[in-house]
C-alpha positions in Angstrom: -11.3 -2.3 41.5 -10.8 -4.2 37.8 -13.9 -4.3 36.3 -15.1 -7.4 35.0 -14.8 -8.4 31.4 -18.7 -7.5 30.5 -18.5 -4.2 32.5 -15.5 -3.2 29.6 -16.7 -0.4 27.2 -16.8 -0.8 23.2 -13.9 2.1 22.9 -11.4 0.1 25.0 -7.8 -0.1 24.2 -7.4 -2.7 21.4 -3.7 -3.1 21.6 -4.4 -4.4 24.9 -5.8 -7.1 23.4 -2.3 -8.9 22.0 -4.3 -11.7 20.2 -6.7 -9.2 17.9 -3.5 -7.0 17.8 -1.4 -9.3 16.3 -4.3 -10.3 13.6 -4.7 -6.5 12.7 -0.8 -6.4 12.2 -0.1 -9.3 10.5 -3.6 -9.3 8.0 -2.0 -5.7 7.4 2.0 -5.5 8.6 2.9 -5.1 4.7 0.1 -2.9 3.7 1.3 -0.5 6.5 4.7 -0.5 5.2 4.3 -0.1 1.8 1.1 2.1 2.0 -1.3 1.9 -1.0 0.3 1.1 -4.0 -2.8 1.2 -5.3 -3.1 4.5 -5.8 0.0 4.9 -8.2 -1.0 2.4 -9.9 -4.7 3.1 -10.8 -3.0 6.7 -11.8 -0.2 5.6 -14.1 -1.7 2.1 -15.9 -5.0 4.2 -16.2 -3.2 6.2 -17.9 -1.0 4.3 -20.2 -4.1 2.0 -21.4 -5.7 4.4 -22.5 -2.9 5.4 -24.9 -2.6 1.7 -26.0 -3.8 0.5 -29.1 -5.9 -2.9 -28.3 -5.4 -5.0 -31.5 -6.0 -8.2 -30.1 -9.2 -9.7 -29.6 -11.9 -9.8 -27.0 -11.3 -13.3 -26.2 -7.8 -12.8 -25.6 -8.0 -10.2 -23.2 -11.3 -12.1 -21.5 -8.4 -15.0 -21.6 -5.9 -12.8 -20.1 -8.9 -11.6 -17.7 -9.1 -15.2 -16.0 -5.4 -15.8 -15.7 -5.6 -12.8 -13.7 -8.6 -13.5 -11.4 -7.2 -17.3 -11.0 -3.7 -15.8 -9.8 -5.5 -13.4 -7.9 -7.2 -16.3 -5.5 -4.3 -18.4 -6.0 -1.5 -19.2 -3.1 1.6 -18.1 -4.4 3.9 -20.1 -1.8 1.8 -23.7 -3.0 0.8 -22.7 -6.6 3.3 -20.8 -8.2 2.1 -21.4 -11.4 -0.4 -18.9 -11.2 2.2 -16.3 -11.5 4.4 -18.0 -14.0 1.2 -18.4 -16.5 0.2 -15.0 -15.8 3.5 -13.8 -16.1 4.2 -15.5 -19.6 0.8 -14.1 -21.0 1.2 -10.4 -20.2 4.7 -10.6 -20.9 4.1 -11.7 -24.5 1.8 -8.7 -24.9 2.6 -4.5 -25.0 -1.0 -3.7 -24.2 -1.7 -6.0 -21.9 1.6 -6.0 -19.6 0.5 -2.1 -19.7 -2.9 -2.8 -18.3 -2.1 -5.5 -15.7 1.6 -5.0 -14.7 0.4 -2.3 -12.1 -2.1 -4.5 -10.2 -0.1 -7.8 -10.5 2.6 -5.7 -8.3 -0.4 -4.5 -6.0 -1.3 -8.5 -5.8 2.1 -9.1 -5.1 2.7 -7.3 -2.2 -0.4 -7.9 -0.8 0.9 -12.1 -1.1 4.1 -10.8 0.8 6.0 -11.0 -2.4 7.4 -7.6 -3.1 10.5 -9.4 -4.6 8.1 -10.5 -7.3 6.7 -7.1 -7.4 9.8 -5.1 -7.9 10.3 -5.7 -11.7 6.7 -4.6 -12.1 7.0 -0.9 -10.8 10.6 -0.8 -12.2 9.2 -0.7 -15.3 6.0 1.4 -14.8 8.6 4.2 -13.6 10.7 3.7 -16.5 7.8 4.1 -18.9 6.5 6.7 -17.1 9.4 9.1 -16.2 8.6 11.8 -18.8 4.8 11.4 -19.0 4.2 14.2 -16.3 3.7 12.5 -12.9 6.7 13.5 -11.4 5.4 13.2 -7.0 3.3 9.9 -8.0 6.8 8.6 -9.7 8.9 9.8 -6.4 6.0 8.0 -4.0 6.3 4.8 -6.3 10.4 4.9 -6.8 9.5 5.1 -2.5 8.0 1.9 -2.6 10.9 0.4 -4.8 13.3 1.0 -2.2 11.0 -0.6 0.5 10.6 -3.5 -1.4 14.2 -4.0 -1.3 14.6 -3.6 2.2 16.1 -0.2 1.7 14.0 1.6 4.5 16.9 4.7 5.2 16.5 5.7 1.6 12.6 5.5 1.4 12.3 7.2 4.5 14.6 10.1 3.5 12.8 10.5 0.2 9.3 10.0 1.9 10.2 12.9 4.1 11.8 14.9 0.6 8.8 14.5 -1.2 6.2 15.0 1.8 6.0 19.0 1.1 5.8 18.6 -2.1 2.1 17.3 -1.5 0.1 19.4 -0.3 -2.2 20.3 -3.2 -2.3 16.1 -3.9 -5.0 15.2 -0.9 -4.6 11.5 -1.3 -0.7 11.1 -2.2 -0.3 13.7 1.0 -2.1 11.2 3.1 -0.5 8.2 1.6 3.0 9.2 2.1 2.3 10.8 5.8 1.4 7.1 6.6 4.4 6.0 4.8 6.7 8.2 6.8 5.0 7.1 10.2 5.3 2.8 8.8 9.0 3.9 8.1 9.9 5.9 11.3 8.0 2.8 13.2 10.1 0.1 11.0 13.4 2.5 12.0 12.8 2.7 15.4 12.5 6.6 15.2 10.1 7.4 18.2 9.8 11.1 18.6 9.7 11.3 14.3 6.8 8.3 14.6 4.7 9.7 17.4 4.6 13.7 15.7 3.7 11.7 12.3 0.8 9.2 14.2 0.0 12.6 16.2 -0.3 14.3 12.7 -2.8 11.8 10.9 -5.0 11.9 13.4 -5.5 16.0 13.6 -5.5 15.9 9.5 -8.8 13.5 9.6 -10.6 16.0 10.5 -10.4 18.6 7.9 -8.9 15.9 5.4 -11.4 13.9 3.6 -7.9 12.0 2.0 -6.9 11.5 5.6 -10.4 10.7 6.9 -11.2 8.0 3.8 -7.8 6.5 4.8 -8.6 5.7 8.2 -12.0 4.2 7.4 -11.0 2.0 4.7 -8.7 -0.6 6.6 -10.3 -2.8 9.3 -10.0 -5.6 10.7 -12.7 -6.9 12.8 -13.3 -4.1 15.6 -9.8 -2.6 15.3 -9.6 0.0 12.5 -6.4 1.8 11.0 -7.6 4.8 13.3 -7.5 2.5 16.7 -4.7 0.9 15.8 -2.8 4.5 15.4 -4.4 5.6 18.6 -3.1 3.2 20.8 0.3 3.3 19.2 0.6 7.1 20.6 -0.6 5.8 23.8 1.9 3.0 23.2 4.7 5.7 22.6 3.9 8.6 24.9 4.2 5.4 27.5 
């Protein structure tokens, strides 16, 4: 006997529900596929500021500050301009194309505009190269590929660079995400369901894995539900 809709417990399966499903994946389709830029680039433009010699003044980077935050709320598809001033400010500017290139390409992405985001990690990996980060560079060359639609070759050097990471915690959860998005994207279900199966059993001696899992949400479904009921989803 069904029971009725107030009778259903809190922990029920959310992909059942197609509507809050299909919020969780669109709100977070292209996060899940290029999988936390962020991280790269906190590492690498932290980095490289803090090499960088700031000889302009305070109220040009508070100027450069608020071109930022207004392209930032701005929508790219009806206000292009946001980008294109930004763009032109940074661009004119060593220092400050070092300090804001790396979250303009987060921003980017997040917009669903990797096309616009691809210049920006093509040249924090070309500045970068010899500087020492040599699994961050592979996971951000990774993300290159995906923005280009490339998915064969990120997967393959996801999966190269995976054991590589085991004494990097957050990069080691980052990519094992990555490979799953991929394998998902590919349509490679055995691959995708050992990788989901994987995540899971790492949160709970992983604090990387376990952070991950928390931190992306949207309303009741949570990265970890979502990834629950897409084992259920593959195990059928």
């Amino acid at each position: 006997m069904k029971k009725s809709q107030e009778e259903q417990p809190e922990t029920s399966s959310p992909w059942l529900d197609v509507e809050r499903l299909s919020e969780f994946v669109q709100n977070y389709g292209t996060l899940m596929a290029y999988v936390f830029l962020g991280l790269i680039v906190l590492v690498v433009i932290g980095y490289q500021f803090t090499r960088s010699r700031e000889s302009h003044s305070f109220a040009e980077y508070m100027r450069a500050e608020r071109v930022y935050q207004q392209f930032v709320k701005a929508d790219l598809d009806r206000d292009p301009g946001a980008f294109e001033s930004l763009n032109q400010l940074i661009d004119s500017y060593p220092d400050l194309k070092q300090k804001y290139e790396g979250k303009v390409a987060q921003v980017l992405i997040s917009k669903d505009h990797p096309e616009l985001a691809g210049p920006f990690i093509e040249e924090m990996i070309y500045r970068s190269e010899e500087e020492g980060f040599s699994t961050y560079l592979e996971y951000t060359k990774t993300t290159l590929l995906i923005t280009d639609g490339e998915y064969d070759d990120a997967y393959q050097m996801a999966l190269q660079l995976q054991p590589q990471l085991h004494e990097e915690e957050e990069l080691y959860a980052f990519n094992l995400l990555r490979l799953a998005s991929l394998e998902q994207q590919l349509g490679l279900v055995k691959p995708e369901l050992d990788h989901w199966k994987q995540i899971l059993a790492a949160s709970e001696t992983n604090d990387a894995v376990k952070a991950m899992l928390s931190h992306v949400k949207e309303g009741r479904v949570s990265l970890s539900s979502y990834i629950r009921d897409r084992v259920a989803q593959l195990r059928g």
